[in-house]
C-alpha positions as CSV (number, residue, x, y, z in Angstrom):
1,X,0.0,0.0,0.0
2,X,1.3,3.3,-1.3
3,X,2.2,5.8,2.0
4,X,-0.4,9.2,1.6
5,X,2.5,10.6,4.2
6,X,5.9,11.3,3.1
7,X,8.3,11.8,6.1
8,X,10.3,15.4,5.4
9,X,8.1,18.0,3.1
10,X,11.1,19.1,1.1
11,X,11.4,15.2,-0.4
12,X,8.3,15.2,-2.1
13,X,5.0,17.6,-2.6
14,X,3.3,15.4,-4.5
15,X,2.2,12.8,-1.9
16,X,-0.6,15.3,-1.1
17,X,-2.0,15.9,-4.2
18,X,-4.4,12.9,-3.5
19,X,-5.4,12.0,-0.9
20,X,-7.3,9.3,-1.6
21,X,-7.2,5.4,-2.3
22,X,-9.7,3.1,-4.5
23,X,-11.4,0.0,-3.6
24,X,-13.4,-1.3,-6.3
25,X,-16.0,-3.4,-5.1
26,X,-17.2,-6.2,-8.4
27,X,-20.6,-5.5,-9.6
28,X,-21.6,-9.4,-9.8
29,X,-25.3,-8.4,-8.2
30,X,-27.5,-5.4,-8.0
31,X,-30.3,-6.1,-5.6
32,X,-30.8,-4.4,-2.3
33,X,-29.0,-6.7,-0.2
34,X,-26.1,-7.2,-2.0
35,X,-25.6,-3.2,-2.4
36,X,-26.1,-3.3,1.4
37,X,-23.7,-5.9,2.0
38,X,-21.1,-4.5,0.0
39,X,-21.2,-1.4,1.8
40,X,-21.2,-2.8,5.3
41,X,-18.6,-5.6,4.4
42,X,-15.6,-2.8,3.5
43,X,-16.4,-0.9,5.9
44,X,-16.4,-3.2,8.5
45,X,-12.9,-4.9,7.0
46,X,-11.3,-0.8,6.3
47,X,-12.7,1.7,8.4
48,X,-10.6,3.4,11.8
49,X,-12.0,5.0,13.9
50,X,-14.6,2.7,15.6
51,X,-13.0,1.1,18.8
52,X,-11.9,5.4,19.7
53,X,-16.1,6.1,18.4
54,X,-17.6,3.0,20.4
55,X,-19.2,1.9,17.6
56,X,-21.3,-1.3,17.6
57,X,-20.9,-1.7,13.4
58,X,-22.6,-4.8,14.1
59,X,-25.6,-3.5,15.6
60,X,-25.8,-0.8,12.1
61,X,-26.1,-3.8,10.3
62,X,-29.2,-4.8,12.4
63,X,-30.7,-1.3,12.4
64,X,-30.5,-1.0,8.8
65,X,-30.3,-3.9,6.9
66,X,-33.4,-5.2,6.6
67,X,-35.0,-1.3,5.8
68,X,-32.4,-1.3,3.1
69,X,-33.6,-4.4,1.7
70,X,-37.1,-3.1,1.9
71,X,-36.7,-0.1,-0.4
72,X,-38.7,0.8,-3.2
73,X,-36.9,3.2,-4.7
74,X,-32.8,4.2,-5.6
75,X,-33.8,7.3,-3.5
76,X,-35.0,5.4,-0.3
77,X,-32.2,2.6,-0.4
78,X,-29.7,6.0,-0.8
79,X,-31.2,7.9,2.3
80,X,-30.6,4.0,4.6
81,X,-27.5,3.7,3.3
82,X,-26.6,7.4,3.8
83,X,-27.9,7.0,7.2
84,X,-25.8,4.6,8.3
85,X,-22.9,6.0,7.0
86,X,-23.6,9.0,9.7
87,X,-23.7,6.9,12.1
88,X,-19.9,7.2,11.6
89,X,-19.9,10.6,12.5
90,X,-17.0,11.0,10.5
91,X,-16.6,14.0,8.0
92,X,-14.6,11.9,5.1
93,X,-18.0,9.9,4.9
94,X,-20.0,10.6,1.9
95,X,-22.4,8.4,-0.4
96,X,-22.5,9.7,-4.2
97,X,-25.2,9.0,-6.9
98,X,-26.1,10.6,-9.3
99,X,-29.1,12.4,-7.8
100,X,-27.6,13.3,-4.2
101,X,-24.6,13.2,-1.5
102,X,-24.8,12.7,1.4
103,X,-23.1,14.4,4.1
104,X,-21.8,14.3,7.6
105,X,-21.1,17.5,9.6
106,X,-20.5,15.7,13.4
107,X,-20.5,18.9,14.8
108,X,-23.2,21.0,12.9
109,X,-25.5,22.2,15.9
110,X,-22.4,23.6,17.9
111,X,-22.4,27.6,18.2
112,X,-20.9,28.9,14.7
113,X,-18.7,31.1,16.7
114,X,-18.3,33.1,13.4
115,X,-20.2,35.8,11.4
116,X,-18.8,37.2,8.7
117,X,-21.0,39.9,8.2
118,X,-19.6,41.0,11.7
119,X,-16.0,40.4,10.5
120,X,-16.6,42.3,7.2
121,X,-18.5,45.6,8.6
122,X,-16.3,45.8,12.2
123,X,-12.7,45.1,11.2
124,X,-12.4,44.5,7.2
125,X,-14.4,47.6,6.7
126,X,-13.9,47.3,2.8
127,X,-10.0,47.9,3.0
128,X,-9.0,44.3,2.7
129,X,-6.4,42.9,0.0
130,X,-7.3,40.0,-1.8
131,X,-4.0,38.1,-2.2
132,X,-4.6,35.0,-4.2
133,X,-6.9,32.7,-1.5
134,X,-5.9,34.7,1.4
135,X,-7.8,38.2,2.2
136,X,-5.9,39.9,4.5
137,X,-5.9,43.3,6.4
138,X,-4.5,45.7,9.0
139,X,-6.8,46.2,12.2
140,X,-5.9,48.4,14.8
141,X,-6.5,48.8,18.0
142,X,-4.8,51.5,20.1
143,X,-2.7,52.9,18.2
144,X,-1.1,49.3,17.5
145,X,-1.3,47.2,14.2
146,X,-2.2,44.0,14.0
147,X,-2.1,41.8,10.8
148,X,-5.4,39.8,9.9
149,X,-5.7,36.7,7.3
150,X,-8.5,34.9,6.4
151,X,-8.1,31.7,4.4
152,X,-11.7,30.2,3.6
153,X,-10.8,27.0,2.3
154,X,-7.9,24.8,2.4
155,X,-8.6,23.6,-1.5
156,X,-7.8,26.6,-2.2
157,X,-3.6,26.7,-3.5
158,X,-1.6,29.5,-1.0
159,X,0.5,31.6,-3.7
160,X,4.0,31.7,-3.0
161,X,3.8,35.2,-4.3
162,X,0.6,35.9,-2.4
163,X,1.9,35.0,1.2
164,X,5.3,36.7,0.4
165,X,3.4,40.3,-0.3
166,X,1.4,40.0,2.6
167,X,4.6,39.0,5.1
168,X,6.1,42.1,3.1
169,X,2.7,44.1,3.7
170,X,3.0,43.4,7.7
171,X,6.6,43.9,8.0
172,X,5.9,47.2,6.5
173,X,3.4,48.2,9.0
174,X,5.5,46.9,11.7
175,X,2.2,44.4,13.2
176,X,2.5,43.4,16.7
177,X,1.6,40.0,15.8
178,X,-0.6,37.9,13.1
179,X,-4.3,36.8,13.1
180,X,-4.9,33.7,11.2
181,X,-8.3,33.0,10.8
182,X,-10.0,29.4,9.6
183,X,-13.0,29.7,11.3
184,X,-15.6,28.0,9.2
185,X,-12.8,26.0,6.6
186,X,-13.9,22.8,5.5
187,X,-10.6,21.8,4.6
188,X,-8.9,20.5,1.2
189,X,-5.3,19.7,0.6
190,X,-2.4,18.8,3.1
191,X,-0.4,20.1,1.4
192,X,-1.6,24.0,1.9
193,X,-1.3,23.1,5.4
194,X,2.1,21.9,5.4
195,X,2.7,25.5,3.5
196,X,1.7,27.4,6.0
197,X,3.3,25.1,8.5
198,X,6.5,25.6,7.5
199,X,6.2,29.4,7.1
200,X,5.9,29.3,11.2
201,X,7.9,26.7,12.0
202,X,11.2,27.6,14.1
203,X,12.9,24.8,12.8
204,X,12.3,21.5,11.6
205,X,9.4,19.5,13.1
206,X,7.8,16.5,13.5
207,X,4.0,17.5,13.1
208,X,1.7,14.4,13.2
209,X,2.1,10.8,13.2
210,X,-0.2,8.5,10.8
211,X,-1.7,4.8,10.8
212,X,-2.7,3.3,7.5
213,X,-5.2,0.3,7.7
214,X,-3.9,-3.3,6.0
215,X,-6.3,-5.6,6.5
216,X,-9.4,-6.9,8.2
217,X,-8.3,-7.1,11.7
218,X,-8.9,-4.6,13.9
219,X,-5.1,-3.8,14.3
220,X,-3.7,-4.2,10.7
221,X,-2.2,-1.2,10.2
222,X,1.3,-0.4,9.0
223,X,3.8,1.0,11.2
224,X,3.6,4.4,12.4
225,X,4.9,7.2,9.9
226,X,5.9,10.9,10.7
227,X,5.1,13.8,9.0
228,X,8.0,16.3,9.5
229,X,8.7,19.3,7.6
230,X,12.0,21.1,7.5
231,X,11.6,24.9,6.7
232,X,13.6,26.9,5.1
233,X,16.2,29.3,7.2
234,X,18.0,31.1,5.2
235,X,18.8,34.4,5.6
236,X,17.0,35.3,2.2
237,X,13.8,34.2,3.7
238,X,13.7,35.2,6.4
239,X,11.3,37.8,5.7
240,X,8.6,35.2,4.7
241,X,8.2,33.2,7.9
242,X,6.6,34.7,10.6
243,X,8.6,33.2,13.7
244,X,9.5,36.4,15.5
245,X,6.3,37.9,16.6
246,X,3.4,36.0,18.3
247,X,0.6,34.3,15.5
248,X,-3.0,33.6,17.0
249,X,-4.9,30.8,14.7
250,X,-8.7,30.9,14.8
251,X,-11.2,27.8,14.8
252,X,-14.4,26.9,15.3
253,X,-16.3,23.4,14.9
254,X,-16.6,23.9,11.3
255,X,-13.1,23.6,11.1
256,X,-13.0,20.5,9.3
257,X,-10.5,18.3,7.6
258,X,-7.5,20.0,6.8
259,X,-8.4,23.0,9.0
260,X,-8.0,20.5,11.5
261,X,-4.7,18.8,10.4
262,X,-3.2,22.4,10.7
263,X,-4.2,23.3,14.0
264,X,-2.9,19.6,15.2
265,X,0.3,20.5,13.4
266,X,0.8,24.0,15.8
267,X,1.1,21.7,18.6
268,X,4.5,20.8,18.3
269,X,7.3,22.6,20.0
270,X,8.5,24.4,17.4
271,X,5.1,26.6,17.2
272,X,5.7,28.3,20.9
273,X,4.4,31.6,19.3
274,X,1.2,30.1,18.0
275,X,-1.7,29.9,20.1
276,X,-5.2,28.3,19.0
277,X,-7.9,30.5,19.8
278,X,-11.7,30.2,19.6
279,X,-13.4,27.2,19.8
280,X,-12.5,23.2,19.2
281,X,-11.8,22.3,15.8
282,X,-14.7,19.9,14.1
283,X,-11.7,16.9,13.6
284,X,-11.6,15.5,10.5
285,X,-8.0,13.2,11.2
286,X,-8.5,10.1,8.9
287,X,-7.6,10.5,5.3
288,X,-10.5,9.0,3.2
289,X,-10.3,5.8,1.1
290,X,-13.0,5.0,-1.8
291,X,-15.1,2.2,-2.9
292,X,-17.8,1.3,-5.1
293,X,-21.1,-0.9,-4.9
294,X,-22.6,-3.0,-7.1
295,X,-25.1,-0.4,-8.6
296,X,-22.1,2.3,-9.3
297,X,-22.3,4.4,-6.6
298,X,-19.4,5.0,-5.0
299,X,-18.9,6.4,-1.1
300,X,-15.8,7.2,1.0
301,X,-14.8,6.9,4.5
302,X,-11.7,7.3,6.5
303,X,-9.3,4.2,5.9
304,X,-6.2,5.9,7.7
305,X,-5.8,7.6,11.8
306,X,-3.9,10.7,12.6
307,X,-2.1,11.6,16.0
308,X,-1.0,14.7,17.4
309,X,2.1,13.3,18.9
310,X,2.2,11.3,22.4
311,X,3.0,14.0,25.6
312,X,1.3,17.2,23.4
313,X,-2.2,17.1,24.6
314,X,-3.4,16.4,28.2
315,X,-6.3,13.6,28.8
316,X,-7.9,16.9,30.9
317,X,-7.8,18.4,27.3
318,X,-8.7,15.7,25.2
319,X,-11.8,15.0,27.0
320,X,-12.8,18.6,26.8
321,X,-13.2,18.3,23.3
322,X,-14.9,14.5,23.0
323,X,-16.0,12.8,26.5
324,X,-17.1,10.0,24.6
325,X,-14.3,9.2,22.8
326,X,-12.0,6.1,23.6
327,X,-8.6,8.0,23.7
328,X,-7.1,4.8,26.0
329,X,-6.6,2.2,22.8
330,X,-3.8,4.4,21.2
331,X,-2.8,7.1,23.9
332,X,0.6,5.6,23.7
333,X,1.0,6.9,20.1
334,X,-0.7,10.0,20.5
335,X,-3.8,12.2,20.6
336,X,-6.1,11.5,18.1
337,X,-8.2,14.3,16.7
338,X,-10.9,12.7,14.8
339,X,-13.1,14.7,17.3
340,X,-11.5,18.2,17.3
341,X,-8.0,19.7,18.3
342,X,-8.5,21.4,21.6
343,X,-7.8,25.0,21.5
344,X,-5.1,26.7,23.8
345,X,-7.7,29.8,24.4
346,X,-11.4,28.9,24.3
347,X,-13.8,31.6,23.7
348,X,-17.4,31.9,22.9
349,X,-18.7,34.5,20.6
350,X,-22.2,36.2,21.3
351,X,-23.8,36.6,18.2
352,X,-26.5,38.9,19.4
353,X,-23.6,41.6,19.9
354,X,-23.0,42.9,16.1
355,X,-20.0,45.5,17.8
356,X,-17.4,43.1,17.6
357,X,-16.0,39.6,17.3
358,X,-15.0,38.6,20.9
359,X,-12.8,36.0,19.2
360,X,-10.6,38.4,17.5
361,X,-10.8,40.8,20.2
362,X,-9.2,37.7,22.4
363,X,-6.3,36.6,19.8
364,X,-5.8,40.9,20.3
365,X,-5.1,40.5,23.8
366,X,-3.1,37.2,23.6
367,X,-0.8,38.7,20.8
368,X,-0.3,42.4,23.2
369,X,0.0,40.3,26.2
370,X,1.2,36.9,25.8
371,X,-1.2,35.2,27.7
């Protein structure tokens, strides 16, 4: 099996281009059961995350087979199916046919903790840059600068050019510190993670840790791999990382996916200046794996785990952000973040109050006061 990790970013960017494996399931029968036993079969064999979930997989089969059997219609066996795929709570879980897709959000309901409309009229007020995929902007506050980026989606490619103006752009102004917001980010590539990663970076780091499934068993998996990147130091860029000055990183549940992965990665030592600030990120730590069923459709589901590195988060911390979770079966390895990475500041925005964004205003005080 093909690693979806590479250990040292400079060796290769191409390992995160997809990240994605096939399992082609033969189409020898296309009656309800069959579709349905497909389905519940490979997940059963390839799926990650249910000892940490406490999922009964057996007792889905029970809940659902029989109603999937008993549908009339592509549409009703799609909406069982779909629903048993939530059961997963798992945002790499989707069902695609050609009429719908179904979606999991495991975190949906939580406060948004995010309004843009608040973000645009209090602090953007019209003057922001649009470099590339990040918008970014000056905001003061007495009589001090602060630098502000918003990055919306993490399938969206970070310039090289783009990130170097705005570095440029805060240097100028002489910021006390940078605001990086991915509230509301429902992820993309790794590799626009790693970007920014090693842009912040002190040194070189060993970010995350990764499990790939290998078989049927419940612990098939390869051996551990380590993502680490190794940024570049050199005098000549020095002006393009932002190490120096103190960065505040904004989440919120919808954080998903990548905008998880990237918060996980500011754990490590090497991002002392960083602070997470908002809410809990909504998780999203196992790289999705496709398959097919006997009537075309194809669906996805996570087929690898992800670890914030053993000794990085508390279990005081870790349950903060999932009580239900089973962290015990691979604390040894790490912390994994399926569920969320915790933030280091938590903060709850009232949304009633349209004067101000009580999230930024926080990553404000962190940034003057260090704390």
């Amino acid at each position: 099996m093909n690693k979806i990790f590479c250990f040292l970013l400079f060796i290769t960017a191409s390992f995160l281009v997809s990240c994605e494996q096939i399992l082609m399931t033969p189409a020898t029968a296309t009656d309800n059961a069959a579709i349905f036993d497909s389905m519940w079969n490979t997940v059963n064999e390839k799926y990650t995350f249910f000892t940490f979930k406490r999922i009964d997989w057996n007792a889905q089969r029970l809940k659902y087979r029989d109603r999937a059997i008993a549908a009339r219609s592509d549409q009703e066996l799609f909406d069982v199916l779909a629903a048993m795929l939530i059961e997963l709570q798992d945002d790499h879980t989707n069902l695609f046919s050609q009429f719908n897709i179904s979606r999991a959000r495991p975190f949906f309901n939580d406060s948004a903790n995010f309004d843009r409309e608040i973000l645009s009229r209090v602090y953007l007020r019209n003057q922001e840059f649009i470099s590339g995929s990040l918008t970014n902007a000056i905001v003061e506050r007495n009589g001090r600068k602060y630098g502000y980026v918003l990055y919306t989606s993490f399938a969206s490619p970070i310039d090289t050019a783009s990130w170097n103006f705005i570095m440029r752009r805060f240097r100028q102004e002489n910021v006390e510190g940078m605001i990086f917001d991915i509230r509301n980010n429902g992820g993309g590539s790794l590799s626009n993670a790693t970007f920014l990663a090693a842009r912040l970076a002190k040194g070189r780091s060993e970010l995350l840790v990764e499990l790939i499934k290998n078989g049927a068993g419940v612990n098939d998996y390869d051996k551990p791999s380590t993502l680490a990147i190794r940024p570049d130091t050199s005098a000549a860029n020095a002006p393009f990382r932002f190490v120096d000055k103190r960065v505040a990183i904004l989440t919120n549940r919808q954080s998903y996916s990548a905008a998880s992965f990237f918060p996980a990665m500011m754990k490590a030592p090497e991002f002392d200046h960083v602070r997470l600030v908002g809410d809990h990120t909504g998780g999203g730590s196992g790289l999705p794996i496709d398959a097919q069923l006997p009537n075309a459709w194809t669906y996805r589901f996570s087929g690898t785990k992800t670890f914030i590195p053993a000794g990085r988060i508390t279990h005081e911390q870790a349950l903060a952000v999932a009580p239900r979770a089973n962290y015990d079966a691979d604390w040894a390895i790490g912390y994994n973040f399926e569920w969320g990475v915790p933030v280091d500041i938590k903060v709850t925005m009232n949304l009633a109050d349209r004067s101000r964004d009580a999230i930024i205003e926080r990553a404000i005080e962190y940034i003057t006061n260090g704390r």
